[in-house]
N, C-alpha and C positions, 0 to 999 in steps of 0.2 A: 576511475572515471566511468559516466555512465554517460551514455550517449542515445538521445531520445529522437528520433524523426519528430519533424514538424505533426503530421499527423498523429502520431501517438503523443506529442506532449498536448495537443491540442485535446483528445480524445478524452483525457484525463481533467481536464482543466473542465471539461463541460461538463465529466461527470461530476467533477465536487461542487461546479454551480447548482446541477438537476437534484440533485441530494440535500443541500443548503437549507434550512439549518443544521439536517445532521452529517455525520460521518461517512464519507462514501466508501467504498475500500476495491481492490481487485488487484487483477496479478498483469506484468506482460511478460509475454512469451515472444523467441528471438528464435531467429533463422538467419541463414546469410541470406535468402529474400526479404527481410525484413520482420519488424515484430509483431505482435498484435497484443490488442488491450483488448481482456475480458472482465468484465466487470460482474463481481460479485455481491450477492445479498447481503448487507447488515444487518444480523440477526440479533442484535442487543438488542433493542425494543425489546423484542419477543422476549426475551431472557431476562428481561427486568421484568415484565410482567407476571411471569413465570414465579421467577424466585427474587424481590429485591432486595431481601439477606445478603445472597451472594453475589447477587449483581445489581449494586447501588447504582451503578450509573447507566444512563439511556444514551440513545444514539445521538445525542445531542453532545456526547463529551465522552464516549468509546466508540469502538467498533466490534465485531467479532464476526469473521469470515464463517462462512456457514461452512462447516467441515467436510461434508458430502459433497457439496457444490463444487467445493478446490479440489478436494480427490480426485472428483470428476474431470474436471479440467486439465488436473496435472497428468492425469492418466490418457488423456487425446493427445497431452503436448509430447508425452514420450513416446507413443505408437506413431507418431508422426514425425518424432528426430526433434521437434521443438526444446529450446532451453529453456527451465524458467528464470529469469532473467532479474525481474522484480517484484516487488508487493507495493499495492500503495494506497495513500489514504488521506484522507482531508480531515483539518484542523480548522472546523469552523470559528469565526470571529477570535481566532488566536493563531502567533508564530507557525512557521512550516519546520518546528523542534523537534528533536528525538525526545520524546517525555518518556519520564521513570515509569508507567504505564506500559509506551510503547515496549521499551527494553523487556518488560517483567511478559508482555506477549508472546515477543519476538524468541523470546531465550528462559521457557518455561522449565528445564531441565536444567540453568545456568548456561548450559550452551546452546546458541542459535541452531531454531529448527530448520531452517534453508541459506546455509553459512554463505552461501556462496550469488545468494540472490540479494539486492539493493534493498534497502526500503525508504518509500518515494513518501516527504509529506508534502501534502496541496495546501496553502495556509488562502481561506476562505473567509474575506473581512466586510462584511455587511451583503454578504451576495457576488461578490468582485473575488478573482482570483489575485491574491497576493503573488507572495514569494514561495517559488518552489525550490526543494530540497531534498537532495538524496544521502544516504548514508550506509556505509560496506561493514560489514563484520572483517574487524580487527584483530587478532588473536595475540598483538603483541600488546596491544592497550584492553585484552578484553573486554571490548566494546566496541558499539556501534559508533562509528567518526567519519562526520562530515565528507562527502568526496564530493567530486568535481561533478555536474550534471550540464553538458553538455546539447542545446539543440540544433538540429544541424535540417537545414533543408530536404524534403523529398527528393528523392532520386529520380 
C-alpha cells in the first residue's frame, strides 16, 4: 500500500495537468515529516530529436527521466535520511496502466532499478486528471502489481 498526503497527491495531479499533452514524470521522497514531490525534466522530446531511430516516440507517449537530474535528487534525499519512495508519471489521454513500455524502463536489467520504490501512473483524459494508480515490484509475480494508493488528509 502507498499512502500519498493530500498535498502530494494534489502536487502530482497538477503536474500531469501543466505537462498535458505530454508525459510528466518525477520521484517522491518520504520522511516521518512527511514526503515531498520533485518533479523532474522530460527529456524524450530532446531524445527523439536527437536520434528518432532509437527513440521513436516523443513525449506525447514516453517519458525518460533526465538521469543527472535524478542522481542529483537521489543524492540530497540520502544526505538528508530521505527515502525514495516513488516515481511517477502521466499517461496522457489514456488508462493510469502499467504498460509493457513502462515495465521494459522500469526493469532495464530484467530486474527493477528502484525495487523497493512504487511507480505512480496519472491517467490524463482531455486535460482532466483521471484515475490514479500505483504499482510495487513483486518478486513472486516478477512483476510490477497493482497496490493499494491510499490518500489521506494533511496532518
Amino acid at each position: 500500500m502507498l499512502v500519498l498526503s493530500e498535498t502530494v497527491f494534489v502536487t502530482i495531479a497538477e503536474h500531469a495537468v501543466e505537462a498535458y499533452p505530454e508525459e510528466c514524470c518525477g520521484v517522491i521522497l518520504g520522511s516521518t515529516g512527511g514526503d515531498e514531490v520533485h518533479r523532474l525534466e522530460n527529456i524524450q522530446n530532446r531524445l527523439h530529436a536527437t536520434d528518432p531511430e532509437t527513440f521513436p516516440r516523443d513525449a506525447r507517449t514516453a517519458y525518460t527521466m533526465d538521469p543527472k537530474e535524478l542522481e542529483a535528487v537521489l543524492g540530497q534525499a540520502e544526505g538528508r535520511g530521505l527515502a525514495f519512495k516513488a516515481l511517477y508519471h502521466s499517461h496522457p489521454d489514456h488508462d493510469a496502466y502499467f504498460s509493457a513500455e513502462d515495465r521494459a524502463c522500469a526493469t532495464p536489467f530484467g530486474e527493477p532499478t528502484y525495487p523497493g520504490a512504487v511507480q505512480i501512473v496519472v491517467s490524463v483524459m482531455s486535460g482532466n486528471v483521471g484515475r490514479v494508480a500505483a504499482y510495487a515490484w513483486d518478486p513472486d509475480a516478477d512483476d510490477f502489481v497493482e497496490t493499494t494508493l491510499k490518500r489521506v488528509p494533511d496532518c
